[in-house]
VMD Tcl script that draws the C-alpha trace (Angstrom):
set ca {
  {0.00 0.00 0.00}
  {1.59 3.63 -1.03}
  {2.11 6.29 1.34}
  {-0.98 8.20 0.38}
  {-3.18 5.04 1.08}
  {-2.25 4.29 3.82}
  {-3.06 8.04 4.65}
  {-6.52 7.86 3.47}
  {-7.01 4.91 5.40}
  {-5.86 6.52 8.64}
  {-7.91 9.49 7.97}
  {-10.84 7.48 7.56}
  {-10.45 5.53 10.70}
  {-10.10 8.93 12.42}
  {-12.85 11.23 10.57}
  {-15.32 8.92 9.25}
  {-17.78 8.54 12.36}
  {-17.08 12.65 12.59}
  {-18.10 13.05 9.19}
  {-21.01 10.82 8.83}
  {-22.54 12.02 12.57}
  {-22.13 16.14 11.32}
  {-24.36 14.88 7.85}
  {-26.91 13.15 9.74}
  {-27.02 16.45 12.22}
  {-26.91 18.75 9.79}
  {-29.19 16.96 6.56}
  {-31.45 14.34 8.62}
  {-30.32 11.68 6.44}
  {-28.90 9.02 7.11}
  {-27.93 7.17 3.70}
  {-26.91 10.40 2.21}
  {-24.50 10.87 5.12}
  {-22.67 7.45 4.34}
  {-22.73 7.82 1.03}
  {-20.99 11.36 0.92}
  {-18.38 10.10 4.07}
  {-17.87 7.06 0.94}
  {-17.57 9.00 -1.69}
  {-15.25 11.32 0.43}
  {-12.59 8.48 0.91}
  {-12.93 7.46 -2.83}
  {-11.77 11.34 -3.84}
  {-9.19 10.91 -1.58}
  {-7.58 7.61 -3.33}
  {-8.09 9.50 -6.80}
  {-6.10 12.81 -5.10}
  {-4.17 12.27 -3.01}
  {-1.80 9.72 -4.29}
  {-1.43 12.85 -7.61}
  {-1.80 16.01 -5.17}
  {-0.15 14.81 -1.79}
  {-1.85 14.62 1.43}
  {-3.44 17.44 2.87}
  {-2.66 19.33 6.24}
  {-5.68 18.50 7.52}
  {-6.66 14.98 6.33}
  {-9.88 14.79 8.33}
  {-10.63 18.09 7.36}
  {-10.32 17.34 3.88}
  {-12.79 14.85 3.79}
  {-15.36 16.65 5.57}
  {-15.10 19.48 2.89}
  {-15.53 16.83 0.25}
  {-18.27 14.63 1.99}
  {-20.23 18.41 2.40}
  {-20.08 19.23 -0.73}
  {-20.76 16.56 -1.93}
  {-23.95 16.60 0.32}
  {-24.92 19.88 -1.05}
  {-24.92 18.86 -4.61}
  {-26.76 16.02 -4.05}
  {-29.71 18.21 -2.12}
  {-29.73 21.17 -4.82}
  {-30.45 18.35 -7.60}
  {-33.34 16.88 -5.27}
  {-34.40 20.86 -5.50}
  {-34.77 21.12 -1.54}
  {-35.43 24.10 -0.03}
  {-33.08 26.75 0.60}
  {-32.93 26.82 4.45}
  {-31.84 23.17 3.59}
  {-29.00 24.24 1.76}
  {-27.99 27.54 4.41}
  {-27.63 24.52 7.25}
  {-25.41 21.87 5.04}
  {-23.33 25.21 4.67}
  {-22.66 25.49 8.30}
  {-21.03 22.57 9.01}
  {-18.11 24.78 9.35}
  {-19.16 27.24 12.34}
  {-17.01 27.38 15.06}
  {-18.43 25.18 18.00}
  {-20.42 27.14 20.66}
  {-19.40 27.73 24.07}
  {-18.22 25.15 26.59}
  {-21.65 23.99 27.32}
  {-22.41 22.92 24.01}
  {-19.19 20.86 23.85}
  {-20.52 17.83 26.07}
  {-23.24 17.50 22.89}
  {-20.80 16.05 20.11}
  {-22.16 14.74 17.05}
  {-20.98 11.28 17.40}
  {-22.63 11.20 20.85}
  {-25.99 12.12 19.56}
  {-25.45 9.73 16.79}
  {-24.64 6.70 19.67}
  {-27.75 7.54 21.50}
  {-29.84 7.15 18.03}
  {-28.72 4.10 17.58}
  {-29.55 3.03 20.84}
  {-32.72 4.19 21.14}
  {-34.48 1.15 23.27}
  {-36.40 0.47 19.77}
  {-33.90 -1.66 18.92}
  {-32.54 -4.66 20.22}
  {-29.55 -4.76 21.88}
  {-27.03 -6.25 19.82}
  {-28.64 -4.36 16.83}
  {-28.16 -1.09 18.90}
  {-23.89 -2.26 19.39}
  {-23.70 -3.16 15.95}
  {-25.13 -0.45 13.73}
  {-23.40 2.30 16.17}
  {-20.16 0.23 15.69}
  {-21.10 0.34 12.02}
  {-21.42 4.13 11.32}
  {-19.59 5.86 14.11}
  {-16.47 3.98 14.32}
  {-16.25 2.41 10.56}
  {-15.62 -1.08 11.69}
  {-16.22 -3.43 9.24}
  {-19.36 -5.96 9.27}
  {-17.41 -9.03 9.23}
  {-15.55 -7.50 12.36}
  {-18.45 -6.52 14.30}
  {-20.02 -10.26 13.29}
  {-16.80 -11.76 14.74}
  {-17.49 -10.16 17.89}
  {-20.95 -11.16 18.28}
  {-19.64 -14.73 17.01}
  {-22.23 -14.86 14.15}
  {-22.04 -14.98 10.74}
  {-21.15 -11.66 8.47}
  {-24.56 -11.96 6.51}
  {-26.22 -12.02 9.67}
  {-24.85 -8.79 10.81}
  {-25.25 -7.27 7.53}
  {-29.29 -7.89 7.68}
  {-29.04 -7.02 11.11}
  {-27.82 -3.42 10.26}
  {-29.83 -2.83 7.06}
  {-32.90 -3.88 9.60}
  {-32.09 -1.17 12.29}
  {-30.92 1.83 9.84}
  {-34.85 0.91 8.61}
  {-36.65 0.89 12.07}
  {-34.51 3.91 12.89}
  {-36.26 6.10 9.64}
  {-39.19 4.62 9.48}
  {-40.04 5.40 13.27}
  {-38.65 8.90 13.01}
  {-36.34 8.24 15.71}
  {-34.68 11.84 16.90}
  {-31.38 12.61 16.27}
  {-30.13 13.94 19.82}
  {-29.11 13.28 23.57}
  {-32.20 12.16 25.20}
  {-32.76 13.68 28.84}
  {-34.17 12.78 32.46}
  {-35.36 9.39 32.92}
  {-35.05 8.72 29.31}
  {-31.36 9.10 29.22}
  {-31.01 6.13 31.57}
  {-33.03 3.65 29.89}
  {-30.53 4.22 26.96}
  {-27.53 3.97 29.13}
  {-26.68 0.33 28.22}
  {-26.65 0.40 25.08}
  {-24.31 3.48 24.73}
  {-21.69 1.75 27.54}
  {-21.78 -1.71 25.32}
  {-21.43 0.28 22.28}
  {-18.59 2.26 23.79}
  {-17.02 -1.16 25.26}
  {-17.11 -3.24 21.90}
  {-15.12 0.16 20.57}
  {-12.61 0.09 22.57}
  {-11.89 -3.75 22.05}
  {-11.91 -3.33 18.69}
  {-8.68 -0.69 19.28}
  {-7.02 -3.34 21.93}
  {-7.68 -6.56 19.98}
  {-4.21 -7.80 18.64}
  {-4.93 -6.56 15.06}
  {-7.26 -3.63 16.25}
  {-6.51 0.65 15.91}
  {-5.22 2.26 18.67}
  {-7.64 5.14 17.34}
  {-10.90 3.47 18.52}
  {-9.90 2.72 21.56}
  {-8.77 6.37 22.13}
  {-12.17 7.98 20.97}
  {-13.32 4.98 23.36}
  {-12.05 6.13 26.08}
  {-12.56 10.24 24.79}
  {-16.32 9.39 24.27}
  {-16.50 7.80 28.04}
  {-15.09 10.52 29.22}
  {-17.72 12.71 27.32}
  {-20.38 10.26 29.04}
  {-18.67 10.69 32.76}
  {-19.30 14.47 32.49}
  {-22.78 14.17 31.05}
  {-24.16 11.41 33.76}
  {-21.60 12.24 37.04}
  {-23.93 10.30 39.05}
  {-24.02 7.14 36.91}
  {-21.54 4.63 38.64}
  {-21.44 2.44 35.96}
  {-19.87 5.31 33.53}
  {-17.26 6.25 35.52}
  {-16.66 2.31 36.23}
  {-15.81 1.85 32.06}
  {-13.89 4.68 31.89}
  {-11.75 3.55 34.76}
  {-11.47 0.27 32.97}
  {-10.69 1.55 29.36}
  {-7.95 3.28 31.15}
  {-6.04 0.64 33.40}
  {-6.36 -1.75 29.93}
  {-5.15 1.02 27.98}
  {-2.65 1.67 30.42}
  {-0.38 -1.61 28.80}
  {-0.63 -0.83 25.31}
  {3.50 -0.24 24.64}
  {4.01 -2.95 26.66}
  {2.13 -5.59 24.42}
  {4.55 -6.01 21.62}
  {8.18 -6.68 21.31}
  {10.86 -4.92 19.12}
  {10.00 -7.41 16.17}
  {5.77 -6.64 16.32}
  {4.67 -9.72 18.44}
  {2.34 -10.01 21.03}
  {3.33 -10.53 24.81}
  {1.56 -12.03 26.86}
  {0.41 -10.36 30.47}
  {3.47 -12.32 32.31}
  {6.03 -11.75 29.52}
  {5.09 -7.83 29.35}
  {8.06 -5.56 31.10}
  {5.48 -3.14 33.62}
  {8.05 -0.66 33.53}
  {6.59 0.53 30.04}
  {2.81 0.77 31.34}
  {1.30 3.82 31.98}
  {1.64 4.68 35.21}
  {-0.60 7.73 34.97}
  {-3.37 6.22 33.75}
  {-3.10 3.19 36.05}
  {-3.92 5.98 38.43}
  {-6.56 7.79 37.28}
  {-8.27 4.45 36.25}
  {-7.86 3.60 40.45}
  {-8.94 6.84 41.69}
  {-12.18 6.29 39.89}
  {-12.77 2.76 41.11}
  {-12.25 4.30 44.95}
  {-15.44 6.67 44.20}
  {-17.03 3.68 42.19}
  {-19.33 1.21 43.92}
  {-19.01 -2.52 42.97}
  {-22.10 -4.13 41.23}
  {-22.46 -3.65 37.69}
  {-20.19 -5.92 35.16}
  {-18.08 -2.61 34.13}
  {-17.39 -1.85 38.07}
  {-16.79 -5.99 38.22}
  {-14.31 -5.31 35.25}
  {-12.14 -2.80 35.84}
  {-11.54 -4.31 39.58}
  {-10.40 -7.06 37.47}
  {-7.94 -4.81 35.63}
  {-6.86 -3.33 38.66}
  {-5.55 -6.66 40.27}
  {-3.42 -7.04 37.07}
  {-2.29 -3.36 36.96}
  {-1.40 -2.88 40.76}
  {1.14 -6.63 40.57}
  {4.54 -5.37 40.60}
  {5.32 -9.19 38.77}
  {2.82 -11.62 37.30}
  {3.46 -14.11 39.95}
  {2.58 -11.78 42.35}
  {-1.13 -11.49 40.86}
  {-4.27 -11.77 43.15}
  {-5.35 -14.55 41.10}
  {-8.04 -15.79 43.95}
  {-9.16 -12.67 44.24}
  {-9.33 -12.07 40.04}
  {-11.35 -15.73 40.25}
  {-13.61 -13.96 42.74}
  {-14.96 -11.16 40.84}
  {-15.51 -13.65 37.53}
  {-17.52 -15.62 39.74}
  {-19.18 -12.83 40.39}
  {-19.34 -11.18 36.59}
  {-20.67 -14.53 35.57}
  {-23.95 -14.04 37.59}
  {-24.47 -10.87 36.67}
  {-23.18 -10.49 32.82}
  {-23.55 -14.48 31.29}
  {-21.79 -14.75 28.56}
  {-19.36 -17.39 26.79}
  {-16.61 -15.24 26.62}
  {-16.98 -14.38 30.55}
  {-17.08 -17.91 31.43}
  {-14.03 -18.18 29.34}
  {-12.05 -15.49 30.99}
  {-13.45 -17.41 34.42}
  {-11.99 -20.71 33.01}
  {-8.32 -19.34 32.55}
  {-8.39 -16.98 36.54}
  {-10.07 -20.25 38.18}
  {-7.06 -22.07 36.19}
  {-4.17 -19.80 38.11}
  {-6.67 -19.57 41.57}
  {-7.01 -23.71 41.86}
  {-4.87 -25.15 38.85}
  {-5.47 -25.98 35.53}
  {-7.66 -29.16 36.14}
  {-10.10 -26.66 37.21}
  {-9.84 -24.30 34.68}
  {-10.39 -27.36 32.21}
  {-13.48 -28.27 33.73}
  {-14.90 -24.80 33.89}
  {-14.04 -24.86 30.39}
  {-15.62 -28.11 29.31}
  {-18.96 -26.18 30.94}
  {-18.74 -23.28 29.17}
  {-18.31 -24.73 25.68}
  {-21.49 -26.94 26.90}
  {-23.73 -24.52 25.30}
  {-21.87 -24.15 21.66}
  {-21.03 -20.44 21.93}
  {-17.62 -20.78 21.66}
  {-17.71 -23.34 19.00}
  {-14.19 -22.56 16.84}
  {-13.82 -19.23 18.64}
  {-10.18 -19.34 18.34}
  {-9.64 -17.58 22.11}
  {-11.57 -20.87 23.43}
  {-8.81 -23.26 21.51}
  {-5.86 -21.03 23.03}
  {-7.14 -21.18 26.20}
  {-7.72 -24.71 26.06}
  {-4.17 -25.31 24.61}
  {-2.49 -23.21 27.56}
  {-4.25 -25.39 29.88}
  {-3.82 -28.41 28.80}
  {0.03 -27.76 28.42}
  {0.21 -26.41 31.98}
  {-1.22 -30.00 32.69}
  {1.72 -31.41 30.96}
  {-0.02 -32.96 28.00}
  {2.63 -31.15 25.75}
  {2.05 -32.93 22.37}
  {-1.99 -32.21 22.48}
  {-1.37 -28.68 23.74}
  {0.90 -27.92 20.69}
  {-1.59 -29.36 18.42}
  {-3.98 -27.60 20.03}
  {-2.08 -24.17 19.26}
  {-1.66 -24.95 15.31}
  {-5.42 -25.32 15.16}
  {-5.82 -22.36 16.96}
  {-3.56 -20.71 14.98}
  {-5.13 -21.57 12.01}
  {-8.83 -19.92 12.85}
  {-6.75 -16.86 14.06}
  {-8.32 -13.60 12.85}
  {-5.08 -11.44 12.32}
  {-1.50 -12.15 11.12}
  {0.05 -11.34 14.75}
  {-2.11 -13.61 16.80}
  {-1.22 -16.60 14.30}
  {2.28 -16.17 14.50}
  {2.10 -16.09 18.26}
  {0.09 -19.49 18.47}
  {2.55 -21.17 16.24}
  {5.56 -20.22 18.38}
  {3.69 -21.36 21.59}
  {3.05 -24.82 19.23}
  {6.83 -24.22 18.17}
  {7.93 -24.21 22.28}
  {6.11 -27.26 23.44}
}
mol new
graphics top color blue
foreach p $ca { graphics top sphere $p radius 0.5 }
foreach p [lrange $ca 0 end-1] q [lrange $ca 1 end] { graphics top cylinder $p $q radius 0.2 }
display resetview
């Protein structure tokens, strides 16, 4: 990929949720904002490679995507008022009140309006704000991508046909639409820590929580996400050696996390009461972030709050994660059997986390040969390039 490619696709990581939230704002619809942000990023292939990059990438592509928007709505003949708003996309912002209101934050709590289901909420919001691919978003709901891509077209349709508002909601309505916005914001900011993921999501991740903490002060579980978006985020240069491979929590040198925001993320949890699964969480984080070594991790204490996440968040994937603590608490006979239950109920059929996990266990039981084999096939349903390589060494090792 050329220079200038690679900068359009940076820029559009950045600017494309930016871009496609102002449209919706500003012209009220919604598949003329994605298809401006599209044709936006297409310009910028043509131009950029020819004319260099721009200054201002994201910039750029905002100009493009709103004039492009403005053509489109003087050859649909709309009515001038119309046109005098798409023109304004470039006003200054207002004073500090108005900053709390960003466009991508009124464009979350759309897509989480309690009209649609849950997951459809997470998806579509993961869709259009952050950019991430279908196939992506279907990995992390472990379903198929033509699944997800009905799902989307399906909630982009409920959303226009019941005239769902485009804005914050307030008093008692704001609440019922919390969850959605924290699992929207929470899927984000994996997508930026997964092995293969961009460090950009998880930043507006954790910029967008922060957004939240200021909007709902008195909403524990807000400040509990943002406290644990920051003690994960706090290991990011730590989670890669000099060659691009990933490091596992016990081979990671703690001198390179970030101290600061180990902090911040504990002075939240101090104000924070523990009950919801974010507050459950980040305490989880912080037991990992506050070991000076790995062997001197609270792993009884991590199995603790999984048995406690598991009651109140199910999932496969938490009954994984309770698998592998129970397996450092009590051993890894016990992490196998919590295992073998969790996989009872198919959802982590060839979820390739499920076959690691069951390959690091069964090693640490001394069954060397199966573990390695165990690794290859993980390796081999691997989403990205880095997390293959590092099954294959562990296979390699044993």
């Amino acid at each position: 990929m050329s220079a200038a490619a690679e900068a359009v696709a940076a820029a559009g990581r950045d600017s494309y949720g930016r871009i496609v939230a102002t449209l919706i704002r500003v012209t009220g619809d919604w598949t003329l904002a994605e298809d401006c942000a599209q044709d936006a990023l297409a310009a910028a292939l043509e131009r950029w490679p020819r004319d260099g990059v721009p200054r201002n990438p994201g910039g750029w592509l905002l100009t493009v995507a709103r004039n492009r928007a403005v053509d489109v709505l003087r050859r649909a003949a709309v009515e001038n008022r119309k046109l005098r708003e798409v023109a304004m996309l470039w006003e200054p912002p207002g004073d500090a009140a108005e900053e709390i209101v960003d466009d991508r934050l009124r464009l979350i709590f759309t897509c989480c309006h309690p009209a649609l289901a849950l997951e459809a909420r997470v998806a579509l919001t993961l869709r259009t704000v952050a950019g991430v691919p279908t196939a992506d978003i279907a990995r992390a709901f472990l379903v198929g991508e033509p699944a997800m891509t009905r799902r989307i077209t399906r909630a982009k349709s409920k959303i226009a046909d019941a005239r769902i508002p485009y804005r914050v909601p307030s008093g008692p309505e704001l609440g019922g639409r919390l969850s959605g916005v924290l699992a929207v914001l929470y899927l984000l900011f994996t997508r930026g820590y997964d092995a293969d993921g961009e460090p950009a999501f998880a930043d507006e991740a954790i910029r967008l929580a922060r957004l939240l903490t200021r909007l709902m002060p008195d909403e524990s579980e807000v400040a509990a996400l943002l406290a644990l978006f920051l003690l994960q985020h706090s290991r990011r240069h730590a989670r890669r050696d000099a060659f691009g491979n990933l490091l596992t929590l016990d081979r990671q040198d703690r001198g390179r996390w970030d101290r600061a925001a180990i902090a911040e993320g504990l002075a939240i949890l101090t104000r924070t009461p523990v009950g919801g699964p974010y507050a459950l969480q980040a305490r989880i984080a912080a037991c990992h972030a506050t070991s000076r070594t790995a062997e001197e991790t609270d792993w009884h204490s991590i199995a603790v709050w999984y048995d406690h996440l598991v009651r109140v968040q199910p999932s496969p994937v938490v009954e994984l994660n309770r698998a592998v603590a129970h397996s450092y608490a009590y051993g890894p006979a016990a992490g196998l059997d919590l295992l073998a239950s969790a996989r009872a109920g198919g959802g982590l059929d060839n979820y390739p986390a499920a076959i690691a996990v069951e390959a690091d266990l069964t090693a640490r039981a001394g069954d060397r040969a199966g573990a390695a084999e165990l690794f290859r096939r993980a390796a081999a349903a691997a989403p990205s390039d880095v997390e293959r390589r590092a099954l294959l060494a562990r296979a390699e090792q044993l």
